[in-house]
C-alpha positions as CSV (number, residue, x, y, z in Angstrom):
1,X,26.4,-10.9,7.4
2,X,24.6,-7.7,7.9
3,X,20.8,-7.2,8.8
4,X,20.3,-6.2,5.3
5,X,22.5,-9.6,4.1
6,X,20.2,-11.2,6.2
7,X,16.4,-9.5,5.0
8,X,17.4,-9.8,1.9
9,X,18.4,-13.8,1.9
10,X,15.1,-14.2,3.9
11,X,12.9,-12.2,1.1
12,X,14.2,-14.2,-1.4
13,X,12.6,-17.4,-0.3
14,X,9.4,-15.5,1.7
15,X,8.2,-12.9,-0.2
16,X,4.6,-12.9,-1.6
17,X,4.6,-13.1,-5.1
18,X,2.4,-9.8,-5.8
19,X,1.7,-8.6,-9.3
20,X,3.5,-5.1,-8.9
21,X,6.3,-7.0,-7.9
22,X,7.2,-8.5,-11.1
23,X,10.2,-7.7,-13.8
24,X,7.8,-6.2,-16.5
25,X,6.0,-4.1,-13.8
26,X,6.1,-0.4,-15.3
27,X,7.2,2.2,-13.1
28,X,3.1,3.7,-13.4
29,X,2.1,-0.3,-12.1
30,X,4.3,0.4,-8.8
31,X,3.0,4.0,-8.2
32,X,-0.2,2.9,-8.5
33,X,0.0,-0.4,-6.1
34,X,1.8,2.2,-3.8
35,X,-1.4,4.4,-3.9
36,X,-3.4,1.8,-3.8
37,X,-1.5,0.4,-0.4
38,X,-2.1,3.4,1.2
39,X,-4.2,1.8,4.7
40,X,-6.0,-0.7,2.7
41,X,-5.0,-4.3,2.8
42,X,-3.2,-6.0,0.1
43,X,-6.0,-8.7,-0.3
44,X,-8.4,-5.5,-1.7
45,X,-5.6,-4.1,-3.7
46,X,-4.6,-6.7,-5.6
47,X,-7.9,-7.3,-7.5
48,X,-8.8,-3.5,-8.1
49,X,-4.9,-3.4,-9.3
50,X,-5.1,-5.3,-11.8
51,X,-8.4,-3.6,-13.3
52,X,-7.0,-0.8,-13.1
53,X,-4.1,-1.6,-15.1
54,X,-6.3,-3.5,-17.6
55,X,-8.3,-0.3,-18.3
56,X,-5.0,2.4,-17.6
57,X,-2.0,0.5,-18.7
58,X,-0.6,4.2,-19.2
59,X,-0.6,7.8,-17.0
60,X,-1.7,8.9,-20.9
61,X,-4.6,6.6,-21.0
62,X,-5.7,7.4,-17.4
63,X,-5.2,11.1,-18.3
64,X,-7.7,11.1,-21.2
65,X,-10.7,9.8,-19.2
66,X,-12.2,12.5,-16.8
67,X,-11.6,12.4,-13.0
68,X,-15.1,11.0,-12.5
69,X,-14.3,7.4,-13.9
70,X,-10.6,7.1,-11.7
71,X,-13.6,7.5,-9.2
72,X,-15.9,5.0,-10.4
73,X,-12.8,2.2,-11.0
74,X,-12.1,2.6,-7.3
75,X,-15.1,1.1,-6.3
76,X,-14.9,0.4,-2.4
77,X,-11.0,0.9,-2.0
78,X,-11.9,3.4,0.3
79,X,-10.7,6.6,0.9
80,X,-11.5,8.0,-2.3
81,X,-9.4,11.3,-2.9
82,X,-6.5,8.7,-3.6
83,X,-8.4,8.1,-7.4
84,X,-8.5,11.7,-7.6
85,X,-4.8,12.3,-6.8
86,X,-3.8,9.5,-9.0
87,X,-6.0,10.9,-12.4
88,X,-4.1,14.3,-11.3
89,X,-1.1,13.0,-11.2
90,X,-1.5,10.9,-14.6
91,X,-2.1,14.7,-15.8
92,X,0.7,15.6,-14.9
93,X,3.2,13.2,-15.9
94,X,1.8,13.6,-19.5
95,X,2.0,17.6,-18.8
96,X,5.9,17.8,-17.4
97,X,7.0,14.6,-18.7
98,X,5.6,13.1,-21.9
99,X,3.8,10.3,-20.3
100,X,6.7,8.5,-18.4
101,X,6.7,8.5,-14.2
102,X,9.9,10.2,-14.0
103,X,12.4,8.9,-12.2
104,X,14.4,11.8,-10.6
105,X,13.0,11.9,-6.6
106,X,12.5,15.6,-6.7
107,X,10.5,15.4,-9.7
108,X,8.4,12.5,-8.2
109,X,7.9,14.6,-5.1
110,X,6.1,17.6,-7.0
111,X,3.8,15.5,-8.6
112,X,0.2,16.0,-6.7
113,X,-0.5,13.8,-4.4
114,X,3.0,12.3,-4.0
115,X,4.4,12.7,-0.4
116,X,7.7,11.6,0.9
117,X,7.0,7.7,0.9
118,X,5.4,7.6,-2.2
119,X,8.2,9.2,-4.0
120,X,10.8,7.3,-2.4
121,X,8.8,3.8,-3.0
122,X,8.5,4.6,-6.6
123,X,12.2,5.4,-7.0
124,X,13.1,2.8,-4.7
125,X,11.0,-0.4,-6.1
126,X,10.4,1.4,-10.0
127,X,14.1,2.1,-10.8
128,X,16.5,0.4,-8.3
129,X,17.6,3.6,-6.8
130,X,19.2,3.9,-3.1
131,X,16.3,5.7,-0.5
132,X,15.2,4.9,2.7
133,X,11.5,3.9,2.2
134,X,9.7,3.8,5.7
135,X,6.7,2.7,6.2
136,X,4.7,1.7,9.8
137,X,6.1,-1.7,9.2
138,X,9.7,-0.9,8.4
139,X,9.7,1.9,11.4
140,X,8.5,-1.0,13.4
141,X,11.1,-3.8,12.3
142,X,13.6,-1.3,12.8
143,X,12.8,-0.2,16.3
144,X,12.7,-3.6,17.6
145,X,16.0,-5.1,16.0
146,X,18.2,-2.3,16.3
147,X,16.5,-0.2,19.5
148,X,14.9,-2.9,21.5
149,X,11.9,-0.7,21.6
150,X,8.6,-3.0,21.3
151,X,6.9,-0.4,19.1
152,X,7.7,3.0,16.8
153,X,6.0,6.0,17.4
154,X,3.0,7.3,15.2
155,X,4.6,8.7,12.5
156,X,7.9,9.0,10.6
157,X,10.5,11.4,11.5
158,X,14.3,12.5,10.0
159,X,15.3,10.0,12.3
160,X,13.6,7.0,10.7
161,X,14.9,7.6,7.1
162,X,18.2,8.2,9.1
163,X,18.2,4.9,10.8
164,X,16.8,3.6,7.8
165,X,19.6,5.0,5.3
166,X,22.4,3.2,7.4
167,X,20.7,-0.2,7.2
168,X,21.3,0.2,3.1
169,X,24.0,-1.2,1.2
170,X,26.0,0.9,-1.0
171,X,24.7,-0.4,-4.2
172,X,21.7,0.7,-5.3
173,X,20.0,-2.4,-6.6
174,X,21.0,-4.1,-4.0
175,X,19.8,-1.3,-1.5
176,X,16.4,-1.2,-3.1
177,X,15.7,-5.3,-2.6
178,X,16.6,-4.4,1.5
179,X,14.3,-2.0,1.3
180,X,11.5,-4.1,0.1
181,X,12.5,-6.9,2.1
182,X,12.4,-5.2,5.4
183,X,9.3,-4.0,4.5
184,X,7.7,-7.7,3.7
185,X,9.0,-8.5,6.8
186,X,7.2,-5.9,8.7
187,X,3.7,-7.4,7.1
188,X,3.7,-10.5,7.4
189,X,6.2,-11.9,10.3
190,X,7.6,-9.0,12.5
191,X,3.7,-7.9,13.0
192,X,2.2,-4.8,15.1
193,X,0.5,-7.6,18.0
194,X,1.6,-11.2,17.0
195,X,5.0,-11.1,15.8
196,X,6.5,-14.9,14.6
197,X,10.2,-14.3,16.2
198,X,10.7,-17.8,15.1
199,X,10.5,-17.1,12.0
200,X,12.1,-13.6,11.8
201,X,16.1,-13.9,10.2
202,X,16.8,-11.6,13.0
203,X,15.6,-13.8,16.1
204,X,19.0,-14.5,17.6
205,X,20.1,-10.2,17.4
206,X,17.2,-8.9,18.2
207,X,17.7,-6.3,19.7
208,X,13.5,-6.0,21.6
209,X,13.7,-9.8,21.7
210,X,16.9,-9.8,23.8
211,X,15.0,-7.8,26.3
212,X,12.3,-9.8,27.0
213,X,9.8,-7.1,27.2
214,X,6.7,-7.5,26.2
215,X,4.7,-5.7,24.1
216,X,2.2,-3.2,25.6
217,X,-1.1,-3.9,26.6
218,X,-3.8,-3.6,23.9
219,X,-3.4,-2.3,20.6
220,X,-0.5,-0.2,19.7
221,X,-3.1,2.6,17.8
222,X,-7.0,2.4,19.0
223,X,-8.7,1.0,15.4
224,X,-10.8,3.4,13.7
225,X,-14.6,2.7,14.0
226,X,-16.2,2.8,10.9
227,X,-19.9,1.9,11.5
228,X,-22.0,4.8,11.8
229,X,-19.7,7.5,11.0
230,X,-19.8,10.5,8.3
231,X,-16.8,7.8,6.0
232,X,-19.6,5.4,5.9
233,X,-22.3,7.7,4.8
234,X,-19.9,9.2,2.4
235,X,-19.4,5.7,0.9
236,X,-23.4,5.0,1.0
237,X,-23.5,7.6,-1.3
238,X,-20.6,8.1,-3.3
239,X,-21.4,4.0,-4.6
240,X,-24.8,5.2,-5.6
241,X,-23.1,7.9,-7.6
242,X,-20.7,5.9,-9.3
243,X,-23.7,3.2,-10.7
244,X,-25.9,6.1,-12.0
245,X,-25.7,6.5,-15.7
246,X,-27.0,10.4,-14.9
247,X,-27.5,13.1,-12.3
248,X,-28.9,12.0,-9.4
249,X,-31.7,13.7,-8.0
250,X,-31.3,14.4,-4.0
251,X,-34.7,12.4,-2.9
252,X,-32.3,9.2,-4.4
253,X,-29.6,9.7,-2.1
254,X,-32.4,10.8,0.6
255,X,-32.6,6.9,1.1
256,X,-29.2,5.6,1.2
257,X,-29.2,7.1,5.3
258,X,-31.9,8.1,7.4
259,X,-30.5,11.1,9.6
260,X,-30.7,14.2,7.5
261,X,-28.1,16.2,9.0
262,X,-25.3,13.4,9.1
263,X,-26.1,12.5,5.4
264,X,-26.2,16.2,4.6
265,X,-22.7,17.0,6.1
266,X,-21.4,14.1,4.3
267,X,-22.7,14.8,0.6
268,X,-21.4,18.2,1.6
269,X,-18.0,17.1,2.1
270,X,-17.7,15.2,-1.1
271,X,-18.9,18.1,-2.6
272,X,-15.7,19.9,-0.3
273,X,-13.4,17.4,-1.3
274,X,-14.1,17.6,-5.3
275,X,-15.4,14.3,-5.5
276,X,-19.1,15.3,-6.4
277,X,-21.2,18.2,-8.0
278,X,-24.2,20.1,-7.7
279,X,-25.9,19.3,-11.2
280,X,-29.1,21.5,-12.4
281,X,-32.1,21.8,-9.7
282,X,-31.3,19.5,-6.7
283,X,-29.2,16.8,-8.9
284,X,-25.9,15.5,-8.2
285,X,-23.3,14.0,-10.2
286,X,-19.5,12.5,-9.9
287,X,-17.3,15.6,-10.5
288,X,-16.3,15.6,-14.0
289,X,-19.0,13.8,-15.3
290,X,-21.2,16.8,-15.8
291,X,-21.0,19.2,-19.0
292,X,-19.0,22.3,-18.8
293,X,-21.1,25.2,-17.6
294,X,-23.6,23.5,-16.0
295,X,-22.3,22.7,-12.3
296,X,-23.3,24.6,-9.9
297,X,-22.6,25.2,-6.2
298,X,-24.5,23.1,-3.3
């Protein structure tokens, strides 16, 4: 049996029974959850996905609201240029390809805001096809069962959708339920500081196990703070944005923090990043909620 035979056996009776994972998923349900997934846990996502397919069942419905309420939906997903790259990309696939998430890899990769794993996720777990998907957990399953390395590096090289690609079986189907199935076990058994060997199929080949070495002292990437930093004042007042039913005048958002120049540099990097706009005399409003011709610069 092969390690694929093996993830795939153990997937079938472990694997978390996730909305996006089901038969009448649509192929815009799975690029969504795969935006969505992007470094927030699936506890979050799950709620705010099914909202947003509720409201959006469609790229075409998404595509006829304006960027301003992909923002608002979001709520406190965090990291909020991901709404923004998911209204453009709705655009898009309405645009080049009369509503439907195509499902050629090339023509997934050029719409905005779809980057290697995105593209190959979507073909991957949307139409069956035969990619390497690598993620941090599959880079990590993969470096431990078949290197004997504890731990992957920081980010994903040739080499990983190399070592990747010759874990796959030929067929395609089949290949895409590996993929997903080393990737489940990434989250929720072969885990970055308290891996449950035990439990993994692979505990007997293991490649890292075998070795006995153990894993490195303290966390394998130092957590980002968030407490006090520019992301959290840019939250503060990007969620006082999103409940105003109008422009917003800048005393309003004056309040949400209390040093000037940090809350200044962060409204000025929403601003940067599209997400808001300078509305009449010292207002300001979610990008696209404004009238045309009446946005001006901060």
């Amino acid at each position: 049996m092969t390690l694929a035979d093996e993830a795939i056996s153990w997937y079938d009776r472990n694997a978390r029974d996730l909305p996006w994972r089901q038969p009448e998923t649509t192929p815009w349900g799975v690029l969504v959850s795969e935006v969505m997934l992007q470094q927030t846990p699936v506890v979050r996502v799950e709620p705010a996905w099914r909202s947003w397919m509720t409201r959006w069942p469609t790229p075409a419905a998404l595509a006829l609201d304006p960027q301003s309420e992909a923002v608002r939906m979001w709520g406190r997903l965090g990291y909020p240029r991901r709404a923004m790259r998911l209204h453009a990309c709705a655009v898009a696939i309405v645009e080049r390809h009369d509503g439907r998430v195509p499902d050629d890899l090339d023509q997934l990769l050029a719409l905005p805001g779809v980057g290697t794993y995105t593209g190959r996720a979507v073909a991957t777990f949307a139409y069956g096809q035969r990619h390497p998907v690598v993620d941090t957990n599959v880079r990590r399953v993969v470096c431990r069962v078949v290197e004997g390395k504890p731990d992957a590096g920081p980010a994903t090289t040739t080499a990983d959708l190399v070592a990747m690609e010759e874990l796959l079986p030929e067929e395609p189907a089949r290949a895409a339920r590996a993929s997903i199935a080393f990737m489940e076990l990434g989250a929720i058994v072969c885990t970055a500081r308290s891996p449950k060997c035990v439990d993994c199929p692979f505990h007997e080949t293991c490649a890292w196990r075998l070795t006995g070495e153990p894993l490195p002292a303290g966390p394998s990437r130092k957590p980002q703070r968030y407490a006090g930093t520019d992301r959290q004042v840019r939250g503060l007042l990007l969620e006082v944005l999103r409940h105003a039913t109008g422009p917003v005048p800048r005393q309003r958002l004056d309040l949400v923090w209390a040093d000037e120049p940090q809350r200044a540099r962060a409204l000025a990097g929403l601003v940067d990043d599209g997400l808001v706009e300078s509305f009449g005399s010292g207002d300001f409003i979610l990008a696209g909620d404004a009238p045309k011709g009446e946005i001006q610069s901060l």
